[in-house]
BAGUZA-137898 format. One record per residue (C-alpha): residue number from 1; residue in one letter; x, y, z. Coordinates in steps of 0.02 Angstrom, whole numbers, plus 50000, padded with zeros to 5 digits. Layout:
REM residues N
R    n  res      x      y      z
R  NUM    A      X      Y      Z
...
This chain:
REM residues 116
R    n  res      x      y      z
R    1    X  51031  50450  41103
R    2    X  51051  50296  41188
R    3    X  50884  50249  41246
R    4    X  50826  50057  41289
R    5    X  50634  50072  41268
R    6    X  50631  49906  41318
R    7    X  50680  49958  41496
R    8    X  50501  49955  41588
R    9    X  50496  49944  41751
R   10    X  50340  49860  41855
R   11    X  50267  50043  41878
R   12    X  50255  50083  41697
R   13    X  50079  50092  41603
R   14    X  50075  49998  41458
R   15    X  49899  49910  41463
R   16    X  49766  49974  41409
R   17    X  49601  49950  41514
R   18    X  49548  49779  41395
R   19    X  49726  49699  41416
R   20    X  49716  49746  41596
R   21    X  49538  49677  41614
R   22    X  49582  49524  41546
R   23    X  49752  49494  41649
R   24    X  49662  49560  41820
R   25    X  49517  49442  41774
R   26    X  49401  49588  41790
R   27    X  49268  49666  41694
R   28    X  49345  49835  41612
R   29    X  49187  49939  41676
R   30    X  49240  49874  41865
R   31    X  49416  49932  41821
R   32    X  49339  50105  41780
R   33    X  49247  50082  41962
R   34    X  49408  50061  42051
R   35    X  49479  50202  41957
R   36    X  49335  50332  42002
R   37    X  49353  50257  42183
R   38    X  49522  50299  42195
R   39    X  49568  50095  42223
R   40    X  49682  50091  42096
R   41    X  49723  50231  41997
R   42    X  49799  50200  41818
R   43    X  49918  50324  41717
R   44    X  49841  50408  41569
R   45    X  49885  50433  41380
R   46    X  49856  50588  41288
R   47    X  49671  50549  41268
R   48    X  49640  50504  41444
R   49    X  49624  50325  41390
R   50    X  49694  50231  41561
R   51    X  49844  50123  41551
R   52    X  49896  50017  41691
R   53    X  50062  49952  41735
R   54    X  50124  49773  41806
R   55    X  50092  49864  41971
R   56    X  49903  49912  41957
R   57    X  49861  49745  41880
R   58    X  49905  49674  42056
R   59    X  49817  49783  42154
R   60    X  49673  49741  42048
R   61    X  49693  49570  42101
R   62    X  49720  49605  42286
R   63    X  49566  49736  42257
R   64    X  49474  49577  42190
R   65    X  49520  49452  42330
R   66    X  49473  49570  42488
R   67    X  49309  49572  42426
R   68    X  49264  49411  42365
R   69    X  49362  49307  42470
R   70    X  49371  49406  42634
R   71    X  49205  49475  42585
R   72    X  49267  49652  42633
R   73    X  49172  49827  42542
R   74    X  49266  49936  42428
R   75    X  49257  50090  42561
R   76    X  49355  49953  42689
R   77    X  49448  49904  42544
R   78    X  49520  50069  42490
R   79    X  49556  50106  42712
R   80    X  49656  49952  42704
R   81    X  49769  50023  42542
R   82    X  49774  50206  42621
R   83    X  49858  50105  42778
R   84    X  49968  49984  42698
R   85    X  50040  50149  42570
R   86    X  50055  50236  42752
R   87    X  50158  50089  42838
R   88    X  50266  50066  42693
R   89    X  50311  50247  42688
R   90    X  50339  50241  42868
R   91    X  50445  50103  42852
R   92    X  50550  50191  42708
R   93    X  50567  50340  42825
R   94    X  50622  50240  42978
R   95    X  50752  50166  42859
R   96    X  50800  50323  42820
R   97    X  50802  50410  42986
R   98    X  50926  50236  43060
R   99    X  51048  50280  42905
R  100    X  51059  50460  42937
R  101    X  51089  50421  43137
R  102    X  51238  50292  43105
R  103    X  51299  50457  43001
R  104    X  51302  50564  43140
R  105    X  51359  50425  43264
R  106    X  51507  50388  43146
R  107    X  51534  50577  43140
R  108    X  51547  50601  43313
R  109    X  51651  50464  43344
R  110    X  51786  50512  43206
R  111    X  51770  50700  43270
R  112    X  51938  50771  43312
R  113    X  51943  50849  43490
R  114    X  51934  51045  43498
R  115    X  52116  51119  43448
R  116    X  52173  50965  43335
C-alpha cells in the first residue's frame, strides 16, 4: 500500500478543539458555540471529540471578525455563510453549465450532415 499520510489537504481535521482554540484565537467553549450554532461545523473522531481542519480554523476567524469588528450577531453571521456557500455553489454550477454548452456547441458544429 502506497499511502502518503502526510498528504492533508486544507479540509482535513487534525486539530483538536484546544489547538484550534489557540490558532483561531478563541476560547474552546466559543468554538463549541459555533459548533452547536451550526457556524462552523468541525469533523469528529470516534469519541465525538471535534477536530477542525485548516479550513474551519478560518472560518473561525472570519466568524470572529464579523462580529467584533463589523459588530454583526451570530444569527446574521451564520445568513451571511449560508449565502456565500450558496454563491460559490452557484458559481461552480455556472462553470459547469458554460463547459457543458461549448460541448454541445462544438458538437454541433463538427456534426456530419444527415446521409454522411
Amino acid at each position: 500500500m502506497d499511502a502518503n499520510y502526510f498528504d492533508l489537504s486544507d479540509d482535513t481535521p487534525v486539530y483538536v478543539i484546544s489547538v484550534a482554540a489557540q490558532l483561531s484565537g478563541l476560547h474552546p467553549q466559543t468554538l463549541r458555540q459555533y459548533d452547536r450554532l451550526g457556524l462552523v461545523s468541525p469533523g469528529r473522531t470516534a469519541g465525538r471529540g471535534r477536530l477542525y481542519s485548516t479550513r474551519d480554523i478560518i472560518m473561525l476567524r472570519e466568524v470572529q471578525r464579523l462580529s467584533q469588528e463589523e459588530g454583526i450577531n451570530l444569527a446574521g453571521i451564520k445568513r451571511i455563510l449560508e449565502l456565500e456557500n450558496e454563491a460559490l455553489r452557484l458559481r461552480e454550477e455556472v462553470h459547469r453549465l458554460r463547459a457543458e454548452m461549448q460541448m454541445v456547441r462544438a458538437l454541433i458544429r463538427y456534426e456530419l450532415p444527415p446521409g454522411a
